[in-house]
N, C-alpha and C positions, 0 to 999 in steps of 0.2 A: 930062254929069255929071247924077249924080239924088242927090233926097234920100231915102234909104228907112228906115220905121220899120222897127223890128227887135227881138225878144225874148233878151234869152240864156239858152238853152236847154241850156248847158253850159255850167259852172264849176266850173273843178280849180283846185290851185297852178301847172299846166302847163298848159292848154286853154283855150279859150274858144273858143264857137259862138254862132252868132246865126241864130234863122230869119227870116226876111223875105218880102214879095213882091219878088223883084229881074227887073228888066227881062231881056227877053230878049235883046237887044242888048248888052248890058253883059254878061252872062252868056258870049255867045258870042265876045266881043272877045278876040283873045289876048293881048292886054296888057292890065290894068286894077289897079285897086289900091283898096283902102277906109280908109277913116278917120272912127274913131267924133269925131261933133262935137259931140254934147248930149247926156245924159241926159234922159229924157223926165218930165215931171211926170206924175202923177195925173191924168189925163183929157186930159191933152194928148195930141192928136193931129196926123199927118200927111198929106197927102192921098195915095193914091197914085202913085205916076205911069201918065202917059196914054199910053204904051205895054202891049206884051203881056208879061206877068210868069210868075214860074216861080216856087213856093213851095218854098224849100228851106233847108236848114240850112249855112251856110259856116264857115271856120274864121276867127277873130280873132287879132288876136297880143296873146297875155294880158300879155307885158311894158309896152305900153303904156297900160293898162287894168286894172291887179291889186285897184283897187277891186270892179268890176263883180262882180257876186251873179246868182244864177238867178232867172229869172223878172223883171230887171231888165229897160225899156224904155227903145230908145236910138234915135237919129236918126245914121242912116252913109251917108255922102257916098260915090258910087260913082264913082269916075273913071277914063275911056279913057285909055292911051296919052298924052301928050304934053301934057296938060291940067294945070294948076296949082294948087297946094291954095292 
C-alpha cells in the first residue's frame, strides 16, 4: 500500500483524472485499486514513496468524488490485490 500525492488534472460531470508520481510496482500489479483519502491543504505535502515511480495521469471514479475541481490536490491510497482499506 502507498500514499501518493496527486493533482486532478481533469474534471467533467463524468471523468475525473489525477496525475501523480505512482510506484511502479503498484502500477504493474494486475490487481490494484485506489481510494482518494484526503484532500490536501495549501502547502501540505507528501513524501514520496521510496520506490521507482512513473508520472502519469489515471482515471478516478467521479461518483465518489463529485466535489473534486481541477487543479485540486489529494492524497490516494494505492492498494495491491487482497489488502484492506
Amino acid at each position: 500500500m502507498y500514499d501518493i500525492e496527486a493533482t486532478v488534472t481533469k474534471s467533467t460531470p463524468t471523468e475525473l483524472k489525477y496525475t501523480g508520481d505512482w510506484p511502479l510496482d503498484w502500477l504493474q500489479a494486475p490487481e490494484k485499486s485506489t481510494e482518494v483519502i484526503a484532500e490536501l491543504l495549501p502547502g501540505q505535502t507528501e513524501p514520496p514513496p521510496s520506490v521507482p515511480v512513473q508520472r502519469l495521469e489515471i482515471s478516478g471514479n467521479r461518483a465518489l468524488r463529485p466535489n473534486l475541481q481541477l487543479g485540486d490536490r489529494v492524497l490516494i491510497r494505492c492498494f495491491f490485490k487482497g489488502e484492506s482499506r
